[in-house]
N, C-alpha and C positions, 0 to 999 in steps of 0.2 A: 454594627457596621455592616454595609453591603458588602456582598461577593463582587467584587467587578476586576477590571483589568483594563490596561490599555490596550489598546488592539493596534498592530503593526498598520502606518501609513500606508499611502498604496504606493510603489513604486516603479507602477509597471512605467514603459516608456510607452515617449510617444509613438505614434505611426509612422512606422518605415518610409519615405517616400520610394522604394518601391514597388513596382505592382506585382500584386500576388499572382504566383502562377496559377491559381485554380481559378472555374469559375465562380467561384462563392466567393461575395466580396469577405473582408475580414471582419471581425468582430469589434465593434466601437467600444474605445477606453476612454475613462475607469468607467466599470459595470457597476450602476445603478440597482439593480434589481437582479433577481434570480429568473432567467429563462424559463420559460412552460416550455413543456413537449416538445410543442410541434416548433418551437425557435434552435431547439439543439441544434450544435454540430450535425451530428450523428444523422438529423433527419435531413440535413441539407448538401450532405458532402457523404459517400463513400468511404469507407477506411479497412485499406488493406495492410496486413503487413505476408506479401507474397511469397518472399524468398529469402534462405539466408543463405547467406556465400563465404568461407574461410578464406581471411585473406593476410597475409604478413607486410607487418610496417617497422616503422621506428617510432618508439615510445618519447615521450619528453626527456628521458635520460637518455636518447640517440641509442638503446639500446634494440636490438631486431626482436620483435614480437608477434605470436599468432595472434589473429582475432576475427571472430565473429562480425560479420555485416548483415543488418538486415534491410531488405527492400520495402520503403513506404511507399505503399499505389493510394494515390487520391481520383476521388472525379465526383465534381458537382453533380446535385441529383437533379436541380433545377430544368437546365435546358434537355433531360431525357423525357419531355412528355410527349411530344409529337413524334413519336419511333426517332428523333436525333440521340444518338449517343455520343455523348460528350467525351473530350480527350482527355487523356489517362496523365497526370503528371504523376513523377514519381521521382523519390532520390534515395538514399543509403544513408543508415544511423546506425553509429556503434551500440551496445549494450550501457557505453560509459554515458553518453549522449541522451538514453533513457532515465538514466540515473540521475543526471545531472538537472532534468525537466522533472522530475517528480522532487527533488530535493526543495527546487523554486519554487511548485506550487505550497508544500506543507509549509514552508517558510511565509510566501507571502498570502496562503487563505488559512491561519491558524485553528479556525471552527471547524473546517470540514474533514471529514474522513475521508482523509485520500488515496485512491486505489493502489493497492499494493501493485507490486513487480513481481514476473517470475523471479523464480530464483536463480541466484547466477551459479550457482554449482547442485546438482541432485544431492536430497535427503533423504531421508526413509525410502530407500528404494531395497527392493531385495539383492540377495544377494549376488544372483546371476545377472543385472543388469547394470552396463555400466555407470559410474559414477562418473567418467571422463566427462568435462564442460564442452569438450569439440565433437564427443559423440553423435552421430550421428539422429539418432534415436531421441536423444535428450535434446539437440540443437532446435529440430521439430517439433519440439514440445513445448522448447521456450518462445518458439518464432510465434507458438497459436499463443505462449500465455501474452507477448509482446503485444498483439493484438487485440486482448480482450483488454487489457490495458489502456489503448488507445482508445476503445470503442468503449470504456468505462467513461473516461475525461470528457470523451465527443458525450455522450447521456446526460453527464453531469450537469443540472440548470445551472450553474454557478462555473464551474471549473471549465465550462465547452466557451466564454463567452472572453476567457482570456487570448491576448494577443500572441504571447509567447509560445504558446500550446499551439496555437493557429500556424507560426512562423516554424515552429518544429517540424511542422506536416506540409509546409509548402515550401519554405526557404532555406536551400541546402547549405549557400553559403552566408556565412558571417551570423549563424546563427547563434554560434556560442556567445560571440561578442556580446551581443546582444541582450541577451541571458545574461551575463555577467556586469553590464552598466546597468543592470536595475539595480545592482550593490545586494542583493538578495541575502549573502552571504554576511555581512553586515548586523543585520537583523535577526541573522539564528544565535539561540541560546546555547551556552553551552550546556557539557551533561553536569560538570559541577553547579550550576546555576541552578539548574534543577534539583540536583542533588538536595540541596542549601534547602529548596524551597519545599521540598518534600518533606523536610525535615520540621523546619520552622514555621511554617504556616499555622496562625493559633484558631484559626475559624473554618476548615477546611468546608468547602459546599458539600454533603451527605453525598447529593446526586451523581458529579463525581468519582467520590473515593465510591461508591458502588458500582459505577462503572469501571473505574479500575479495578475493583477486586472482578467484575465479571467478562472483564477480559482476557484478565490471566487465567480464570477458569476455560475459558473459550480456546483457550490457546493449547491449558494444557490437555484438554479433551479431545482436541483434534491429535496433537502431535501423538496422544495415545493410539485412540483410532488409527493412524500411520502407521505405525508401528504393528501393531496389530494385521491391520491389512501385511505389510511386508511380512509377515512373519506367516499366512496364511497361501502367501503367494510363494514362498519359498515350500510350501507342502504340498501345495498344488502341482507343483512344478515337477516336483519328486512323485508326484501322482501318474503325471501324463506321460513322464518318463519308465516307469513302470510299463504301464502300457504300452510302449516301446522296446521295450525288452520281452514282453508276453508276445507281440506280435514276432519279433525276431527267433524265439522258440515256439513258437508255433511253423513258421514257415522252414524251418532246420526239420522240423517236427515229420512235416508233412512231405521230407525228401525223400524218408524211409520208409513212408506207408503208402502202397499202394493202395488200398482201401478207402484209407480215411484222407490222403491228401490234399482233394480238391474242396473237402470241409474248412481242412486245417489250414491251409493255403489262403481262402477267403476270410478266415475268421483273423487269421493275421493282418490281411490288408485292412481292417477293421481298427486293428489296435493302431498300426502305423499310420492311417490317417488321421487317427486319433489323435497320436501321442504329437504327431507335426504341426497339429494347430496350436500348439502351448503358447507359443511365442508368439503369434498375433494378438492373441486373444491377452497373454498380458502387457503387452506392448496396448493395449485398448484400456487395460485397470489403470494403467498409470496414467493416461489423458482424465480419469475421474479423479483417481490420488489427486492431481493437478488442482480440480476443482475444489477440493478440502484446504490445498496448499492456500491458496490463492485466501481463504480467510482462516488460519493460521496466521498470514499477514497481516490480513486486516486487523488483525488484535493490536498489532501493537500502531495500528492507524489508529485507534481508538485511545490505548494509551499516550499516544503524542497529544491528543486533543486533551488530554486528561492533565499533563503535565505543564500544557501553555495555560491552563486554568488557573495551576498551582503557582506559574509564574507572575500570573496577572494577579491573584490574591495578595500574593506575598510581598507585591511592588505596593498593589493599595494596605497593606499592612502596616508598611513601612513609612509611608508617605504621611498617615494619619496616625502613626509613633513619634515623626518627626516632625508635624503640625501642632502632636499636643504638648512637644518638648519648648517648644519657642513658644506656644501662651505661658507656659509656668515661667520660663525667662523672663516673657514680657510681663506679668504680674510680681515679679518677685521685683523686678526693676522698679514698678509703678510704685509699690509699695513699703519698698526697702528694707522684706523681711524673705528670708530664704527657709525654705521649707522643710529643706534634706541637706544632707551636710555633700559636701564641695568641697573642688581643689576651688573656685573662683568664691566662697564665702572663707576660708580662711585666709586666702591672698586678701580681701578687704580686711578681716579683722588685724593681719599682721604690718599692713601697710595703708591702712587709711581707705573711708569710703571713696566713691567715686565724686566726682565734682556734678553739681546740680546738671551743668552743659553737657558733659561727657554721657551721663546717663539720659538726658533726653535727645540726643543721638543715638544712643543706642537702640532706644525707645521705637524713636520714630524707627530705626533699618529695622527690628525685630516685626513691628504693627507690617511695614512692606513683605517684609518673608511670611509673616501670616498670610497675608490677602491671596499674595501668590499661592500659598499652600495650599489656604480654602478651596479657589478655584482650580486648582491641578486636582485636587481628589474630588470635587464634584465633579471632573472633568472622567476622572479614572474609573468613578462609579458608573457614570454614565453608560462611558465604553464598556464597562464589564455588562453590565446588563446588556449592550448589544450583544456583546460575545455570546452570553448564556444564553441568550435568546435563538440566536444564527445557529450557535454549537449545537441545540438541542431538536431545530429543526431537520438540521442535517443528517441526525443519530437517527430519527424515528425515520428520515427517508432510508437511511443504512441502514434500519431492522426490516424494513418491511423487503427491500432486497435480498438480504442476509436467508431470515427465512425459506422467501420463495426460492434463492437459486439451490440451499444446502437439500429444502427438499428432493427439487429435481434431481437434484445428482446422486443421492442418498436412494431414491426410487429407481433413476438409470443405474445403478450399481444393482440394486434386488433383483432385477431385470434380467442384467447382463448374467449374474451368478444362478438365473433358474434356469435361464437357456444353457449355461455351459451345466447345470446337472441331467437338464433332459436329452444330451446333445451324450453325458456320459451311459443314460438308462439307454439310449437306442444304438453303441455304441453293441454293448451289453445284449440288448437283444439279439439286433444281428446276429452275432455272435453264436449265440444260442442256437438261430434258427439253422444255422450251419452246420452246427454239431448234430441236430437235430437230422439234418441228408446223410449222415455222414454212415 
């Protein structure tokens, strides 16, 4: 029996009739094909996400609540070629309102691995930074992951070419509605559903379950890493803080010695400019932590893909369980010998067989649930191999992503940690060279 699955109808809606505020017309529905390059969003539209703003409202329970705003700035890139610069539309999207367009797309493109989300609360952070979600520090952190976000979906050949995604970035109002009559919600599985099928699946596709086992590895090696990092950033910190206390005994030092003070004096201002760049400088590790964060997400983007596999298995599992239940029916009927014992073979032997008519009634409805059967699970195989096909194209674009950006950021971190130790050697020198007047 094939791996296959049905794959979720398309239920985007139609086209708004109204006109979109950017200059980029919108993107034509249902998407045929998968975009090259150069048709992205991304290459034909700008995307900013400029500003966040704290702002307090009334929640669905009329309750009053703080909340994050952030500003979306769009501008076609189209009409900027002859030195015209094209006008800036822009509107405000909650945190809920991101959530709520990434929930739509993994629902209605179940092959693809969809960019994760900042996070909505700091994790592995150390311990002197705060965890507060209104924090300052942390709001700007999430406002950039906001935007790689968006500038992931705009990249995406497939994901940049949907409507909804388009109307998030341009149309401020009525966009939720909008969002929400494509019944999206409808269509998602539950977790017991999955549960079920993780369980029961008797053919599971190898390619898959090693996927799933290599993305909980992937997950848990980052969240190690994390950790890790936090826990080196909390010694560092006690590092540079040191050096702030050496500087402040030095300068106390140097009130009492005539001699040596203008050594000791300068050797201090050494420490203390030292010790005060702590905080930029990990307020900068955590813009990279971010980038580990961001596929720590991605894992379980991969197990979602992994789990609509096991769902669409375990429907054609079932369906070609319950195709070959109604042939033994209909043969045990044609034949008038039962094969396996029955509550419906002891009701005939205690109450008489069936009447010649009655079973070729039966006959014939059993022959029509056949046909139907046959053709829904040719229909299901079908779809599955599209799935497997889309899914796996998808993955090898998300490895070869994957790769290139963990390097970079993995090498901008080596980078970042050679300059803060050559930044600590010449700290040190100075230092030295001062004692050395002294």
């Amino acid at each position: 029996m094939e791996n296959a699955e049905a794959e979720p109808s398309d239920s985007r809606p139609e086209e708004d009739d109204a006109a979109p505020r950017s200059g980029f017309s919108p993107p034509e529905q249902p998407v045929a094909a998968a975009a090259t390059m150069e048709d992205c969003l991304a290459k034909k539209m700008e995307i900013t996400v400029s500003e966040a703003e704290k702002r307090t409202g009334r929640n669905a329970m009329n309750m009053q609540e703080t909340y994050t705003a952030y500003l979306i700035e769009t501008r076609a890139v189209e009409s900027q070629g002859e030195g015209q610069c094209a006008p800036v539309d822009s509107l405000w999207r909650r945190y809920s309102e991101f959530e709520l367009l990434r929930n739509y797309l993994s629902v209605t493109y179940p092959h693809i691995v969809v960019p994760p989300l900042p996070e909505k609360r700091a994790d592995f952070v150390w311990h002197k930074l705060s965890a507060d979600n209104m924090d300052p520090d942390f709001v700007e952190r999430r406002r950039i992951g906001l935007e790689n976000f968006l500038l992931r979906v705009a990249s995406h050949p497939v994901l940049c070419q949907d409507k909804i995604f388009y109307s998030f970035l341009t149309q401020e109002g009525g966009w939720k509605e909008m969002v929400n009559e494509t019944g999206f919600q409808l269509k998602a599985d539950s977790r017991l559903k999955a549960l079920n099928a993780t369980f029961r699946v008797k053919n599971p596709d190898k390619r898959f379950t090693e996927l799933k086992h290599y993305s909980d590895e992937l997950q848990s090696v980052i969240s190690h890493l994390l950790r890790v990092r936090a826990r080196v950033a909390d010694r560092l910190y006690g590092v540079y803080k040191v050096h702030g206390n050496y500087g402040r005994v030095f300068s106390e030092w140097s009130a009492i010695e005539k001699e040596m003070g203008d050594g000791l004096q300068s050797a201090g201002h050494h420490m203390d400019v030292y010790a005060a760049s702590i905080d930029d400088i990990l307020e900068e590790e955590e813009h990279y932590a971010d980038q580990l964060k961001e596929y720590l997400f991605y894992a379980e983007a991969l197990r979602a893909v992994c789990r609509k596999h096991e769902l669409m298995q375990y429907d054609l599992e079932m369906a070609a369980q319950d195709l070959t239940s109604k042939k033994q029916q209909c043969e045990e009927l044609a034949t008038g010998t039962v094969r396996t014992f029955s509550l419906k073979g002891m009701t005939s032997k205690l109450f008489g067989q069936e009447t010649p008519e009655q079973r070729e009634a039966k006959i014939k409805v059993l022959e029509e649930q056949i046909q139907e059967g046959e053709e829904q699970l040719k229909s299901k195989n079908l779809e599955g191999r599209d799935f497997v096909k889309s899914a796996w194209a998808d993955i090898e674009r998300f490895k070869e992503q994957k790769n290139h950006d963990l390097k970079e950021a993995l090498i901008s971190y080596a980078v970042m940690q050679i300059s803060m130790c050559k930044k600590g050697i010449q700290v040190w020198t100075n230092a030295k060279e001062c004692f050395s007047k002294m």
